[in-house]
N, C-alpha and C positions, 0 to 999 in steps of 0.2 A: 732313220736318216731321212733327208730331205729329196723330197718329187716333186722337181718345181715344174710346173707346164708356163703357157705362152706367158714369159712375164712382163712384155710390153703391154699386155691387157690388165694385169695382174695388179689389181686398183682396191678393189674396195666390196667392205662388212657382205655378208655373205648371207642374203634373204631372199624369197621370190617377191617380183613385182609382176604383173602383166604387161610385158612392156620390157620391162625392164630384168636383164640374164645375168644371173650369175655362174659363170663356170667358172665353178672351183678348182681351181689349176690342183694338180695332185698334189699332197702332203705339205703344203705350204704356201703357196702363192693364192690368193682368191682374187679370181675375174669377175669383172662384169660386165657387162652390155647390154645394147638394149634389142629388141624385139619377139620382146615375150616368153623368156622360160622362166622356169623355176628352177631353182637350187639344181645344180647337175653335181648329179653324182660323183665320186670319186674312190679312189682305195691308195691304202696305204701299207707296207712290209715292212716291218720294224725286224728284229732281230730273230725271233725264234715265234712271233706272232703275228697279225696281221690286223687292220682295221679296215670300215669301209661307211662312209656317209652315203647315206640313203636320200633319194629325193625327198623325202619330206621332213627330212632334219635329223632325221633320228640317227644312229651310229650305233653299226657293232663292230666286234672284236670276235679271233678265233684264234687257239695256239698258245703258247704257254700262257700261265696268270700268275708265276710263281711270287710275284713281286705288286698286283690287282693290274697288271697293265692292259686289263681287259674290260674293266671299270666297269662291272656288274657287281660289284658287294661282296663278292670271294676271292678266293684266292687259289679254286683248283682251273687247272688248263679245260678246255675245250675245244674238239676236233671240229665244231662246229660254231657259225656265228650266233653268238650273245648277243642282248641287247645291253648297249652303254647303258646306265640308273641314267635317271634326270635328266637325261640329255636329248632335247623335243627342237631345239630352235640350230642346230649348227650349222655354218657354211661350209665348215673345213675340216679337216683329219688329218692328223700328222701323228704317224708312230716313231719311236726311239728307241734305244736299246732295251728299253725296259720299263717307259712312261711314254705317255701317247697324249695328245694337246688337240682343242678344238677351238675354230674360232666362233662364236655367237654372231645373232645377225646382228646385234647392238651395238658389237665390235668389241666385245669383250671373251677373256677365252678359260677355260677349265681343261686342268690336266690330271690326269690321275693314274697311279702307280707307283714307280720307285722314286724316291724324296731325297736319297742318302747326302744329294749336293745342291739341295735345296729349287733341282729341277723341274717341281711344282706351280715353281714361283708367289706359291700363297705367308711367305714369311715364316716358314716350316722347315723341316727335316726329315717330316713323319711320312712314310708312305700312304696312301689312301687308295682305295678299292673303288672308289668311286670318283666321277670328276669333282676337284676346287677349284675356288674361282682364283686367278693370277692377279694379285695385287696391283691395281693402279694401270690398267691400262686396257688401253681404247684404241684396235689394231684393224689392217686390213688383211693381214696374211701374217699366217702363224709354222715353223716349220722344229720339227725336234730334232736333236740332235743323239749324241752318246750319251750325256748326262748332262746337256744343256736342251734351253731352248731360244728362239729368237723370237720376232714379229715386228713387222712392218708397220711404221705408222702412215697416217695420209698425208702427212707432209712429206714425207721421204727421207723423215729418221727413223731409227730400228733400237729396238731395246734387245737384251739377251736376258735370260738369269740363269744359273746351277753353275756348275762346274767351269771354272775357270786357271785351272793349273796352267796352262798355254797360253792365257791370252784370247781366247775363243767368245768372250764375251765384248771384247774389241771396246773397253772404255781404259784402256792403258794401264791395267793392274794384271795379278792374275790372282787377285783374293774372286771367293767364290761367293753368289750371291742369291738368298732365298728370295730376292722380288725382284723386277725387271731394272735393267741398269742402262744406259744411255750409250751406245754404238759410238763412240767419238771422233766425231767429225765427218759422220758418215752423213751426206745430205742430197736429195732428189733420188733416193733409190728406190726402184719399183718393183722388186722381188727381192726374196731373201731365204737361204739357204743355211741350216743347222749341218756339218756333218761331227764327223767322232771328234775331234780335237780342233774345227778352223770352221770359222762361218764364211759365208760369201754374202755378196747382191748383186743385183745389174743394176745401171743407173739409166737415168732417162734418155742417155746420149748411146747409149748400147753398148759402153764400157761396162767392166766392171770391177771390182773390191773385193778382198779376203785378208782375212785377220784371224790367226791364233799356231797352232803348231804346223811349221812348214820342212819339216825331217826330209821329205819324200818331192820338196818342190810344191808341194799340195795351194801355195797360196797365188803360184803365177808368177811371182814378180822377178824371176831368175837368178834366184839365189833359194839357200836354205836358212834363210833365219828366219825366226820364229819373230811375231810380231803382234801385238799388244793391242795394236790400233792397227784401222783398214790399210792396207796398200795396196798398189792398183795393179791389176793384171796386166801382163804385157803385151801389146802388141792386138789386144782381144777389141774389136769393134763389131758393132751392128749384131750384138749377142741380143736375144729375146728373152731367155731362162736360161737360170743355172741353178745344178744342182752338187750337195757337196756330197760324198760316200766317206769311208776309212780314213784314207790316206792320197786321194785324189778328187779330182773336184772337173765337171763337164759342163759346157756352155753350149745351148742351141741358140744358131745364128738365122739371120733373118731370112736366108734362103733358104733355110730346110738344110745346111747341113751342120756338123758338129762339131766341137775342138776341148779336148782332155788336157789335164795336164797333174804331174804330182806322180805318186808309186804306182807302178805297169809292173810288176813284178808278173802277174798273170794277165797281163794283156789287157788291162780294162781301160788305159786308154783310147785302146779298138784305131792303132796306127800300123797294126801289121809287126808289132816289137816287142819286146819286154822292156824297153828300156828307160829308165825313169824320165820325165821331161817337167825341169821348173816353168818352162813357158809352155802355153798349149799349143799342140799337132794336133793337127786335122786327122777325124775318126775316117779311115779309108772305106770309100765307096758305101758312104751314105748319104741321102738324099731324099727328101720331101719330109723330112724329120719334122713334127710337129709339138712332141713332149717325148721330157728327157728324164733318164733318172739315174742317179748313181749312187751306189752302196756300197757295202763291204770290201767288194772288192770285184764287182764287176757294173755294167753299165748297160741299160736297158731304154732302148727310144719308140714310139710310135711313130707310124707313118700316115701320111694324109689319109692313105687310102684303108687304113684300119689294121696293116698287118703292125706286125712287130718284128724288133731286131733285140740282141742282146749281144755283150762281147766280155772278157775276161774269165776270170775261174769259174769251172764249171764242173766241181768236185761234188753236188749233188742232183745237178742235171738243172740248176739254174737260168742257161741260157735257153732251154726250152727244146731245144732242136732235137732230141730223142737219144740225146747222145751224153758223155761225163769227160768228155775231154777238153782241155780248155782253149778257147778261142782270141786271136788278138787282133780278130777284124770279127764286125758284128754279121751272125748267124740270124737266120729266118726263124725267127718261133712259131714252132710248128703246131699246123692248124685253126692259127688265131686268124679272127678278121673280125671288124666293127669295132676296132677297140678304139676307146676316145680315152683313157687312162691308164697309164702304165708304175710299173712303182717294183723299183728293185730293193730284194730286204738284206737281211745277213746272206743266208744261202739260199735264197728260196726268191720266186718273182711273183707278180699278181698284176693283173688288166681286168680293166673292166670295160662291158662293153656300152651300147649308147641306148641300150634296152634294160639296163641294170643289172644286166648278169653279170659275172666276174668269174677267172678261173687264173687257176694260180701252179705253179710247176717248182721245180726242187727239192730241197730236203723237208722231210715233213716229219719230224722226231718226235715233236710237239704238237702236231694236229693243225700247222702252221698253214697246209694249205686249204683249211677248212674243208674239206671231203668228208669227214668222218674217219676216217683211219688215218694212220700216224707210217705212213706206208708213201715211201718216196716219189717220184716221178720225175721223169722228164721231157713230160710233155703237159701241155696244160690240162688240168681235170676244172669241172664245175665247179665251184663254191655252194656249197648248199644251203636254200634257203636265204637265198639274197636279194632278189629280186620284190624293188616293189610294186610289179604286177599293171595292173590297168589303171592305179592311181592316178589322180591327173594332178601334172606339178609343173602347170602353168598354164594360163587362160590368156586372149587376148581378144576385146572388141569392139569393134567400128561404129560404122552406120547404123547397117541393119542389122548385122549378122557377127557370132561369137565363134571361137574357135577355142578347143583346149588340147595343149599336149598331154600327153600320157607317160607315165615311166615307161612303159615297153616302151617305147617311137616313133606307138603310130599317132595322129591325130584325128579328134574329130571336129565337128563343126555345125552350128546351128543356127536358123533363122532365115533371113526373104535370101533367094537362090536365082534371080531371076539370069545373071551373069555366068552361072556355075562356081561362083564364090566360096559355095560348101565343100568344093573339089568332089561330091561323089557320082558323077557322071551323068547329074540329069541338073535340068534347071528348074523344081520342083522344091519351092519352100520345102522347111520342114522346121515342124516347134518343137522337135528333141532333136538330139545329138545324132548327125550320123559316122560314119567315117570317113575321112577324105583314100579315096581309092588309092591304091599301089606307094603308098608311102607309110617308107619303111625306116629307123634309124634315125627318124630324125629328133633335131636336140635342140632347135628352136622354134617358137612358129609367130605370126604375126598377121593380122586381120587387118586389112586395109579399109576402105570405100567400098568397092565391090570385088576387091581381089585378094587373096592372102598368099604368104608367103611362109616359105620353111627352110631351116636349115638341116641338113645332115653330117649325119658322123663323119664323112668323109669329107667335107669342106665344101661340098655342094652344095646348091639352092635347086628349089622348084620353087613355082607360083602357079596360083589354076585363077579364073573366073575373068575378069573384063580384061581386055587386053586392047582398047580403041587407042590406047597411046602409047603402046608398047611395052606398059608396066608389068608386064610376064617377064621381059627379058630374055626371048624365044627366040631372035630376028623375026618376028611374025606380029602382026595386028589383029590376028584372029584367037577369040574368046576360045580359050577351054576350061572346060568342066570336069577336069584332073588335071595333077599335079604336071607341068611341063618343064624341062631343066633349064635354068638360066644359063643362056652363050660364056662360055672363057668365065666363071666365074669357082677359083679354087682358093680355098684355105680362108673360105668364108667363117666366123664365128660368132656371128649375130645379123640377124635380119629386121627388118621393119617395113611396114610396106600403108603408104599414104594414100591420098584419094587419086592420082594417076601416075603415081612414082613410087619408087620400093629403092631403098639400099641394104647394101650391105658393108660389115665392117669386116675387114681380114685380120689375120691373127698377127701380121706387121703393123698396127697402126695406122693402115691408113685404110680409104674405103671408097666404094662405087656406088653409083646411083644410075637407073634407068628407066625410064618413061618421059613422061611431058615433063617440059622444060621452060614453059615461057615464062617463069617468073622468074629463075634462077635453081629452080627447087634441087638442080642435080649439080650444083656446085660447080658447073662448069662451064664458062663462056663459051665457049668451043662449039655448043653442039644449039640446037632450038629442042630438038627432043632427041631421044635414042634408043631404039628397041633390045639393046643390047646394054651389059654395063659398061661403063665410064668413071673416068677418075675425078673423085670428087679434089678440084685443086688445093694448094695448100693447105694440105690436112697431115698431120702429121701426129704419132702418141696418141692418137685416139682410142678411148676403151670403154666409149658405149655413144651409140647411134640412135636417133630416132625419127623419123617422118612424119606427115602428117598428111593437110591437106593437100597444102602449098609451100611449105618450108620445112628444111630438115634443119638439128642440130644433133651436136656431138659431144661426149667430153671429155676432156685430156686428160693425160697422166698428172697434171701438176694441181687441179684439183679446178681449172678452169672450164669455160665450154667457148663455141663455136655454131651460129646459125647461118643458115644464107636461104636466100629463094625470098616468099612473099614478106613484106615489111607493111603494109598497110596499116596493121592495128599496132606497129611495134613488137610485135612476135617476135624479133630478131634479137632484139634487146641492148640493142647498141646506142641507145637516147637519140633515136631517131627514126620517124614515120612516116605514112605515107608513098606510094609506090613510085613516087619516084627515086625513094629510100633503098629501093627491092635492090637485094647483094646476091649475085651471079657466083660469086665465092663467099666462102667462110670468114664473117666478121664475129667480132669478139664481144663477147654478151659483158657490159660495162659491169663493175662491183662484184660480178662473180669471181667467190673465191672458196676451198675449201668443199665444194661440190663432191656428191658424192652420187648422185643419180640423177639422171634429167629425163623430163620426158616432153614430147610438143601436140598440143591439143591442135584444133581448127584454126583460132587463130590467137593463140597464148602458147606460153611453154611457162614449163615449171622446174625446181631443182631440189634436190635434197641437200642441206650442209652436213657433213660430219658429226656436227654438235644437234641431228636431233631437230633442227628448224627446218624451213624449205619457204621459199620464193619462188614468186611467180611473176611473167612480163607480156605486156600485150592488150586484147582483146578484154571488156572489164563493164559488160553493160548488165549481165547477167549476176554479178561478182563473184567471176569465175575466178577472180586473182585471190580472192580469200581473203582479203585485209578489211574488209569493212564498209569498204567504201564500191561507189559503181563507175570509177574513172579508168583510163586506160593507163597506162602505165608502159611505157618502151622503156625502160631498166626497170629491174628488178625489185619488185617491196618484198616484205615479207608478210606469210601467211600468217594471220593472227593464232594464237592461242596452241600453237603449233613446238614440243618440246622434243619429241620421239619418235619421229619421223626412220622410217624405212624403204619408203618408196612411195613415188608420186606419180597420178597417171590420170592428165586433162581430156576428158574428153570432148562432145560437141559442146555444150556451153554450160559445163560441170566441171568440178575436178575430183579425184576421190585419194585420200592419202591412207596408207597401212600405219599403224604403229605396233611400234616393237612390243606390247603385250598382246597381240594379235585381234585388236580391235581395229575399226577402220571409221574412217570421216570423209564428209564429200561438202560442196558446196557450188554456189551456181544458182542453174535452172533448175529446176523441178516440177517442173508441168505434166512429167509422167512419173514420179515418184524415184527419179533416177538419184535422190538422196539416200534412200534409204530410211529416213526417219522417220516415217508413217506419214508423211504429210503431204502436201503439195506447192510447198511455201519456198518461195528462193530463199536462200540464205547467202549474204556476202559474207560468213565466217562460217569458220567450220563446224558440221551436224553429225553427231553420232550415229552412225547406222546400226539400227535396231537389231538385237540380238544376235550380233557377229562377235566373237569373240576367240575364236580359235585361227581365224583367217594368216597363210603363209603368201599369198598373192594377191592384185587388188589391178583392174582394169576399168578404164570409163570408156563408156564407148558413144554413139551418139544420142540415145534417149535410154537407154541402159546404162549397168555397174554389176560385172561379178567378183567373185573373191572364188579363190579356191583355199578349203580348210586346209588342218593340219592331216585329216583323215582322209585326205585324195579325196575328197567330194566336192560341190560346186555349187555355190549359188548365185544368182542374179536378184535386180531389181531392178523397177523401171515401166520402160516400155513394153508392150506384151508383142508374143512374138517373137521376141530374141532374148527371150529368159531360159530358154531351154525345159520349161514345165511342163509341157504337151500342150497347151494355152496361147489365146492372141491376145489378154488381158492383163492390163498393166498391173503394178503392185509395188507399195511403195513401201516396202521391206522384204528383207531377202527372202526369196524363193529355194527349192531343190533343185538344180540342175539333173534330168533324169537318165538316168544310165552312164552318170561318173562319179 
């Protein structure tokens, strides 16, 4: 069943950029944003087995296989996690009763297991042990159901296919369909929810929609009739995620708390009752709720600050609390903390944490909660063997100096320190990686000019290194050389941090900015500068951020963006230049449309579309815009020769794009080899970089370029010094990054 996390973030195709974040909202929504991670982890509990995507794409399964819903080539269970066959690139995981769905970073998805209702979607019947690819479709979020599945597209229609006896597949029939079939009439929705017999979404407005068997009330709209096509939940505003279980369905709302509605037989719509409700009741005394999950027949949420709650049947120790009685207001799960993903199954629950461990509680008949024995619990135990370790799964770099995340959560950091930029407590270059001190859990990070930033599991920020304008976010103007926390800033979930200004985006949509301000760069008239964060104005549906020198942009749920601060070279991209152009709030980047990642170099910004291209606007002397030409450009051209596009990331007067078979291209300047292609030649279109071909992340920085592989390792090229090889000696094809 469906684990939807923040689904106002919850946008699009599911790869790492440097730069640019994907969190993979649990078992069906995929986030992204911007400020440097890579693929975050996630987990998912299907019925009697469990799944879990790994930061570097990979995906296992643990618990029963009787049906291959484990998607390793057999068909006997394991107490232990497997690795999925073929499956190297995924954003997403979503378990079912009995088949399990993955999204690709291309945006395409493979499912594999039980078939019998053609809830493969590959034009089938046949069950399969390993993942197939789903017919005809190009999603951003993928979630299973009972013997259906659904996925989001980036316009904000949704396709379903399998089982359709209800109406669950919401295109007005209830014939059952082996390839993806068109949600009717469903339009702007930005999450999507598979449960046993009714899907859901939330729509951009914070409404939301459910469609198929409503026996229990399960659809919302305060009645019991079943329905074919979407109708709207009643009375439901300023929802974020929703997720659907059995025979009830839960919405997390924009302040962290929650509202259920549908069969409470055992209390899982956590209102203090057993009693059914077709409209949603608020889940009593919850609060700071961040991701929600609902299943079988009880309902599991995280909190900001990393514990967990659960509520309903609790007949094999599900809720977690140490206890098998069941609950109709949500219980402490006990032990837990750091958790950034939750995911309630049949009887059995699973979180993971922002270090990539995972532990999971319940019935465990089938080896479900991956321990190795089949020996129940009801408290959380480890997951064995899940963790992938000091991998780094995600890079991000500036000026001088690079920085990379780690799957554990710590980071490190390398090159000129003279600021304390590196976070490790001295201000002492260094040409390997060090660690940035006392940071711990965290799940984004991002290299500024001379300062970086991080986000953590709990919704916080720190920043270490220059701080002469305030871009710590400390109330202080004094430089440190570790991590310092940013003032009032909670429920952060992606960072970015420019040449004297850092934001952040929250898990609402909207976001703050703090440091220097004289061009507009923190989106807010209101302030000249501000040591603390601020609301960046008129922003609203935001789900990915990015800063720069002098100018930030954003990009919305609807597939547009938003820049404001310096306008000089047209950076902003509104077909107008020049500083007396410079916008103090967010204008609207002209012809964008269909966006799916944005990133903002010096003084250009760039975008991914959907379809695989990417455009660039601004700055163009270098032909950092990619088109061919050395003109400036203040709306958007398109990068030549450009079809497969996954992420784009401009740096000083370069830009370097990933494609989806993990090769990577840059173009620009090249005076330090910052192309990649063994030369020293500008190029105004894009140049293959020399023997990369496995790359999940891709960052420009200012006379540098690294990628991080598939195999958590790291290379640069460029300028010497910040290639991280022990060396000050440029190189104009990729390097080792040493000691990741």
């Amino acid at each position: 069943m469906p684990r939807i996390a923040m689904a106002r973030i919850a946008m699009t195709m599911a790869l790492v950029a440097a730069g640019l974040v994907y969190a993979v909202a649990p078992a069906g929504a995929v986030a992204h944003h911007l400020g440097a991670r890579a693929v975050r982890p996630t987990i998912s509990a299907g019925e009697l087995y469990s799944c879990a995507m790994l930061a570097n794409g990979w995906a296992k399964c643990w618990g029963d296989n009787s049906n291959g819903q484990l998607g390793n080539g057999s068909l006997t269970s394991s107490s232990t996690p497997v690795v999925v066959s073929g499956l190297t690139n995924a954003g997403a995981i979503s378990a079912g009763e009995l088949h399990s769905c993955a999204l690709l970073a291309n945006g395409s998805a493979k499912c594999w297991g039980s078939n019998i209702d053609g809830q493969l979607g590959n034009g089938t019947l046949t069950n399969s042990s390993t993942p197939v690819t789903v017919s005809s479709l190009t999603a951003i979020a993928i979630s299973s159901g009972r013997r259906h599945s659904c996925a989001l597209l980036l316009n904000g229609t949704a396709k379903c296919w399998g089982n359709n006896a209800y109406g669950q597949l919401g295109n007005g029939t209830t014939n059952n369909a082996s390839t993806p079939v068109v949600v009717t009439g469903l339009t702007n929705a930005v999450a999507i929810a598979a449960g046993s017999y009714h899907s859901c979404a939330v729509m951009t407005n914070g409404t939301a929609k459910c469609w198929g068997l409503n026996a229990s009330g399960e659809l919302g709209d305060g009645t019991n009739t079943t329905s074919s096509t979407p109708v709207s939940v009643s009375g439901l505003v300023n929802a974020g995620a929703i997720s659907a279980g059995n025979g009830h369905s839960c919405a997390l709302l924009a302040n962290g708390t929650a509202k259920c509605w549908g069969d409470n037989n055992d209390g899982q719509l956590g209102n203090g009752t057993t009693t059914d409700a077709s409209t949603p009741v608020l889940v009593s005394g919850l609060s700071g709720a961040v991701v929600i999950s609902a299943n079988n027949v009880h309902t599991c949420a995280v909190l900001a600050n990393g514990t967990a709650e659960c509520w309903g049947a609790n007949d094999s120790g599900e809720l977690g609390n140490g206890m098998t009685a069941n609950s109709s207001v949500p219980v402490v799960v006990s032990g837990l903390s750091g958790a950034v993903a939750i995911s309630a199954g049949g009887g059995h629950s699973c979180a993971l944490s922002a270090n990539g461990t995972a532990k999971c509680w319940g019935g465990n008949g089938e080896g479900q909660l991956g321990t190795g024995t089949t020996t129940d619990s009801s408290t959380p135990l480890a997951v064995s063997n899940l963790s992938s370790g000091s991998k780094a799964v995600a890079i991000s770099a500036n000026n001088a100096h690079s920085c990379a995340l780690l799957a554990n959560g710590i980071a490190k950091c390398w090159g000129y320190n003279a600021n304390g930029q590196l976070g490790n407590g001295t201000t002492t270059d260094s040409y390997t990686p060090v660690v940035v001190s006392g940071l711990f859990n965290a799940t984004a990070i991002s290299a500024g000019n001379q300062h970086s930033c991080a986000v953590l599991a709990d919704g916080t920020a720190k920043c270490w290194g220059l701080n002469n304008r305030g871009q710590l976010g400390n109330h202080t103007s004094t430089n440190s050389s570790t991590p310092v926390v940013v003032n009032g800033l909670t429920n952060a979930v992606a960072i970015t941090a420019g040449a004297q200004h850092s934001c952040a985006l929250l898990a609402d949509g909207t976001a703050r900015c703090w440091g220097y301000n004289a061009v507009g760069e923190l989106g807010n008239p209101d302030v000249y500068g501000s040591d603390v964060p601020v609301v960046v104005h008129s922003l609203t549906n935001a789900v990915a951020i990015t800063a720069t020198w002098d100018h930030s942009c954003a990009l919305l749920a609807n597939g547009t963006a938003k820049c404001w601060g310096n306008n000089a070279d047209g950076e902003l991209g509104n077909g107008t230049s020049g500083s007396s152009t410079n916008a103090s709030t967010p204008v609207v980047v002209s012809g964008l449309f269909n966006a799916v990642r944005i990133s903002a170099g010096v003084a250009d910004s760039c975008a991914v579309l959907a379809n695989g291209w990417a455009k660039c606007w601004g700055y163009n002397a270098n032909g950092e815009l990619g088109n061919g030409t050395l003109t400036d450009s203040s709306t958007p051209v398109t990068v030549s020769n450009l079809t497969t596009a996954v992420a784009i990331w401009p740096g000083g007067q370069h830009s370097c794009v990933l494609l989806a078979n993990g090769t990577a291209k840059c173009w620009g300047r090249n005076a330090n080899g910052e192309l990649g292609n063994g030369t020293l030649t500008n190029s105004s279109t894009p140049a293959t970089v020399s023997n990369l071909t496995t790359a999940v992340a891709i960052t420009a920085g200012g006379a540098q370029s690294c990628a991080v592989l598939a195999n958590g390792t790291a290379e640069c090229w460029g300028g010497g010094g910040e290639l991280g090889d022990g060396t000050t000696t440029d190189s104009s094809t990729p390097v080792m990054v040493i000691g990741i």
